[in-house]
C-alpha positions as CSV (number, residue, x, y, z in Angstrom):
1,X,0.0,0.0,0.0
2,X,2.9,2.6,0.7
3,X,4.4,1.6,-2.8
4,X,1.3,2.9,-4.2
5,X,0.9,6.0,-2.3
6,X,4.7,7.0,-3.3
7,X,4.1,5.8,-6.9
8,X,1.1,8.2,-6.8
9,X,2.8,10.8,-5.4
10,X,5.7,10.9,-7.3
11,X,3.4,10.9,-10.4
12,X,2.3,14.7,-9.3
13,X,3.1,17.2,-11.6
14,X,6.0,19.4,-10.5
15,X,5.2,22.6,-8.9
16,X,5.2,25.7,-11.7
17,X,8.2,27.6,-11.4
18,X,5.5,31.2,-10.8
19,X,5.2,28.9,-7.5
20,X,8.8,28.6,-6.8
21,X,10.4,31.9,-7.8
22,X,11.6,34.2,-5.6
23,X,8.8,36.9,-6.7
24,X,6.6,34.1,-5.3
25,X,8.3,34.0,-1.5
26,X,7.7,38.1,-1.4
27,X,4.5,38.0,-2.5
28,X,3.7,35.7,0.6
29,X,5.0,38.6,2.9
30,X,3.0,41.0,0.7
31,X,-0.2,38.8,1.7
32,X,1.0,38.6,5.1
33,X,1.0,42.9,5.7
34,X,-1.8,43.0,3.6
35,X,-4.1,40.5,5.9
36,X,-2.6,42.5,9.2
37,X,-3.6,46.1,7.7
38,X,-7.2,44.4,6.9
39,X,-7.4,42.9,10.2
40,X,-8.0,39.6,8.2
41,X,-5.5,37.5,11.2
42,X,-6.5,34.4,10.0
43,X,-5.5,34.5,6.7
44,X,-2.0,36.5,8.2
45,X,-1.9,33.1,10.4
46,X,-1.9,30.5,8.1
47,X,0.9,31.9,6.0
48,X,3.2,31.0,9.1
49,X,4.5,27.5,9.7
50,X,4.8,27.6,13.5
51,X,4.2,26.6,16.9
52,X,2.9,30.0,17.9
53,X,-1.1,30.0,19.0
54,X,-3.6,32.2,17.0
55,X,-4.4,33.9,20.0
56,X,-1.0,34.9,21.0
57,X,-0.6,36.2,17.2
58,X,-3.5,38.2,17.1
59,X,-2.8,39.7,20.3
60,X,0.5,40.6,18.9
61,X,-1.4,42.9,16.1
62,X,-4.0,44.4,18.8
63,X,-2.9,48.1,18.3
64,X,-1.8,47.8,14.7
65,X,-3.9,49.5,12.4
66,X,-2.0,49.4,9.1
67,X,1.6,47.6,7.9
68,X,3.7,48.2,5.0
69,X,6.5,45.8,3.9
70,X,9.7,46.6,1.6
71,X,11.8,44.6,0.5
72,X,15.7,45.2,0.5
73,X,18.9,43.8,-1.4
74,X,20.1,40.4,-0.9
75,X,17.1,37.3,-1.8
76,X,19.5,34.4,-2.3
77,X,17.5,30.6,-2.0
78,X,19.1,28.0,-0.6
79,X,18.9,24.5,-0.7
80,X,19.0,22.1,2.7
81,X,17.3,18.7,2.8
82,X,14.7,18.2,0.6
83,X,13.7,22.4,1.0
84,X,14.3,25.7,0.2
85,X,15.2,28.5,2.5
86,X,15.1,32.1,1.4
87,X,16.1,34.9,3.8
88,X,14.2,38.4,3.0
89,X,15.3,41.7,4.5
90,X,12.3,43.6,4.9
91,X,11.9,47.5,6.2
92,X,7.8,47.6,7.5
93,X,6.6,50.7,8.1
94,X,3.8,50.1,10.5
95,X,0.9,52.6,11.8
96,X,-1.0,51.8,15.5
97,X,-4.4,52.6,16.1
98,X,-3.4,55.7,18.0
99,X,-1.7,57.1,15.1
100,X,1.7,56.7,16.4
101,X,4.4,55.1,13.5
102,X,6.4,52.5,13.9
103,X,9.5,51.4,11.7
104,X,11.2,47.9,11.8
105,X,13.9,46.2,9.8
106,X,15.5,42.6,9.8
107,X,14.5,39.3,7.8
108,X,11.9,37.0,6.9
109,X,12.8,33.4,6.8
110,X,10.8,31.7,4.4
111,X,10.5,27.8,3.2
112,X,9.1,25.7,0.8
113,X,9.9,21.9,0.5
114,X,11.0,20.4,-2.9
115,X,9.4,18.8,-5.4
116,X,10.3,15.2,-3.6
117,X,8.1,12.1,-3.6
118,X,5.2,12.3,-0.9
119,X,5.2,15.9,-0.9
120,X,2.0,17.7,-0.6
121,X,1.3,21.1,-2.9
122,X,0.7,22.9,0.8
123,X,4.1,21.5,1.8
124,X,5.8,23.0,-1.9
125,X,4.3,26.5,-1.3
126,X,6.5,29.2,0.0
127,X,5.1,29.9,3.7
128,X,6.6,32.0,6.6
129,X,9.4,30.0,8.7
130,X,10.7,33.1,10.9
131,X,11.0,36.5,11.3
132,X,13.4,38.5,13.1
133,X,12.4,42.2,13.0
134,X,13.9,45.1,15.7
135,X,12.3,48.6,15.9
136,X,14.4,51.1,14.6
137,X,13.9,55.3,14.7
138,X,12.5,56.7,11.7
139,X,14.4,57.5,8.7
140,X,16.8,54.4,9.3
């Protein structure tokens, strides 16, 4: 029965490279601010793979009324084990509900597994893996 499943799996057409490119993984973290600014934090959710609970990452975007992501040099992909990685530096601009800015910069991590057999389509999508943003003052 396993034979089968593989055989099946490995059948699967591979993913299209639109799916796989690099424009691909930023428009994920495009989708990702724009689900935050509409308050939309399910959708914002499930473009993470993490441990994090839902309610801990909405409460994390309580006083955040709008977000704004750009994108800076240096979106190399890398290969390790059957994935890609692709680290994005990222500037967001970032506006609370009282009006107040807020600017960030740092890196997205995100992931994608390769077309291997017994991969799923979710698993060969580019989704969020980590982030590591620090506040900075404006105009840096």
């Amino acid at each position: 029965m396993l034979i089968i499943g593989l055989a099946l799996a490995a059948a699967e057409p591979p993913t299209p490279q639109r799916e796989t490119s690099v424009a691909a993984a930023t428009q994920v973290v495009r989708d990702y601010y724009a689900a935050v600014s509409r308050r939309d934090y399910r959708t914002a959710y499930m473009l993470w793979h993490g441990s994090r609970s839902y309610a801990r990452f909405r409460r994390g975007y309580a006083a955040t009324r709008s977000a704004k992501v750009r994108f800076l040099d240096g979106d190399t992909p890398e290969g390790a084990a059957g994935s890609i990685y692709l680290d994005l530096p990222v500037r967001v601009d970032a506006v609370l509900r009282s009006g107040a800015k807020q600017y960030f910069v740092g890196h997205y991590i995100l992931r994608r597994v390769n077309d291997v057999p017994g991969s799923t389509a979710a698993q060969r999508r580019w989704h969020i893996e980590g982030a590591h943003l620090k506040q900075v003052p404006a105009g840096h």
